[in-house]
C-alpha positions as CSV (number, residue, x, y, z in Angstrom):
1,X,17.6,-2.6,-6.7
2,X,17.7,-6.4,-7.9
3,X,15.6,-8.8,-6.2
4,X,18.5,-10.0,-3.8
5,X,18.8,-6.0,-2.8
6,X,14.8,-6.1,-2.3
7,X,14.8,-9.1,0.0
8,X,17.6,-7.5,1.7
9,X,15.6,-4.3,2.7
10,X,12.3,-6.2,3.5
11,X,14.5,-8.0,6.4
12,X,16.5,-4.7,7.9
13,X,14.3,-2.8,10.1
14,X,10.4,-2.8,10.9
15,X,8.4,-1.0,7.9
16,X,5.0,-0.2,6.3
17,X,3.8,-0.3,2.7
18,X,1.2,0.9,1.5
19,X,-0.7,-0.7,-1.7
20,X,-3.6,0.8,-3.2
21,X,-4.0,-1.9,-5.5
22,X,-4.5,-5.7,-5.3
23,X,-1.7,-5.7,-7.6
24,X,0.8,-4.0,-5.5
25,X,-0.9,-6.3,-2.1
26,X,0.3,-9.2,-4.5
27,X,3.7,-7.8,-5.3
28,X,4.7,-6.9,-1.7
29,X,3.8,-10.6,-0.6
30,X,5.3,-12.2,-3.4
31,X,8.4,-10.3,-2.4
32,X,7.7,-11.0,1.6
33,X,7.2,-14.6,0.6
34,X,11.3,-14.8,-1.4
35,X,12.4,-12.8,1.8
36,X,10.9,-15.9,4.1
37,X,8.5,-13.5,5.8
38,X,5.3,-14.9,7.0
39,X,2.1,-13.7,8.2
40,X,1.7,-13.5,12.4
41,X,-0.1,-16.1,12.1
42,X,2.6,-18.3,10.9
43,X,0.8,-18.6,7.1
44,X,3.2,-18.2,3.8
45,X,3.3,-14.6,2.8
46,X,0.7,-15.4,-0.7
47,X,-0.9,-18.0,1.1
48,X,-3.5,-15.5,2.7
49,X,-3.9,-12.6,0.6
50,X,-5.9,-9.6,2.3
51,X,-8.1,-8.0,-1.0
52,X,-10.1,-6.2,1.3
53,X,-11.0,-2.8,-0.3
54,X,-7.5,-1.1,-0.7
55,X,-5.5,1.3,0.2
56,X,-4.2,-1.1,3.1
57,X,-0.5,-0.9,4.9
58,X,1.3,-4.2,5.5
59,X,3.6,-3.7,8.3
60,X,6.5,-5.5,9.1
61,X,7.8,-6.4,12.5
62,X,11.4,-7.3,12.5
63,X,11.6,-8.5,16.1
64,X,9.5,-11.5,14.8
65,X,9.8,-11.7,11.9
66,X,6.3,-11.3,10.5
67,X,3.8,-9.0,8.5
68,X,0.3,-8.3,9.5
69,X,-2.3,-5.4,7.7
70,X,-4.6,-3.2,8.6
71,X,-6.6,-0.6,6.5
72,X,-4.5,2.6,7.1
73,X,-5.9,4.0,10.0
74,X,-2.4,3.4,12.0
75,X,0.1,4.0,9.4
76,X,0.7,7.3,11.4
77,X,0.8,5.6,14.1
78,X,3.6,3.0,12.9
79,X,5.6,5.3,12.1
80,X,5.4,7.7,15.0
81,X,7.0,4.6,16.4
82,X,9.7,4.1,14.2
83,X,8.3,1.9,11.2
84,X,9.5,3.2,8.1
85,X,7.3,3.7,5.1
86,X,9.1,2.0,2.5
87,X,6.5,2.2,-0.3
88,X,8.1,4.1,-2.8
89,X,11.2,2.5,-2.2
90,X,10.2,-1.2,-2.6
91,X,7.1,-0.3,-5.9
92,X,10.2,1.4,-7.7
93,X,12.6,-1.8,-7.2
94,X,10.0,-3.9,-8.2
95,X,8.9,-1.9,-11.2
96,X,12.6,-2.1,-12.7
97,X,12.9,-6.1,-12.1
């Protein structure tokens, strides 16, 4: 996936990632940030960057157009609701950038 494909997939449907690194929390909003996501609260994707103690899923919500986190407990939740876990997905685009 090149980093046109990458911004591409952020922006389709609503989705979850999961990062069990502060490196791969700065990755996905790096990316989120090219893509023109912003936070709920209306902040630039690497403007606020959520190092709480990892793993954490930031989840995407397509309707508006912005990502919030939380520390995992949902992600079950997210996508018993149709949020797709991209993870996989997105880390292995990223790694061949």
């Amino acid at each position: 996936m090149t980093n046109e494909q990458v911004i591409e997939r952020l922006v389709q449907d609503n989705w979850v990632i999961t990062c069990t690194t502060k490196q791969q929390v700065d990755l996905v909003l790096h990316a989120c940030e090219n893509a023109e996501i912003k936070w709920r609260t209306g902040d630039i994707a690497t403007q606020f960057i959520p190092h709480e103690s990892c793993p954490i899923c930031i989840v995407y919500c397509k309707y508006n157009n912005y990502i919030f986190y939380d520390n995992g407990r949902y992600e079950k939740y997210y996508e018993e609701h149709g949020y797709e876990n991209i993870t996989n997905c997105i880390f292995d685009a990223i790694k061949k950038e």
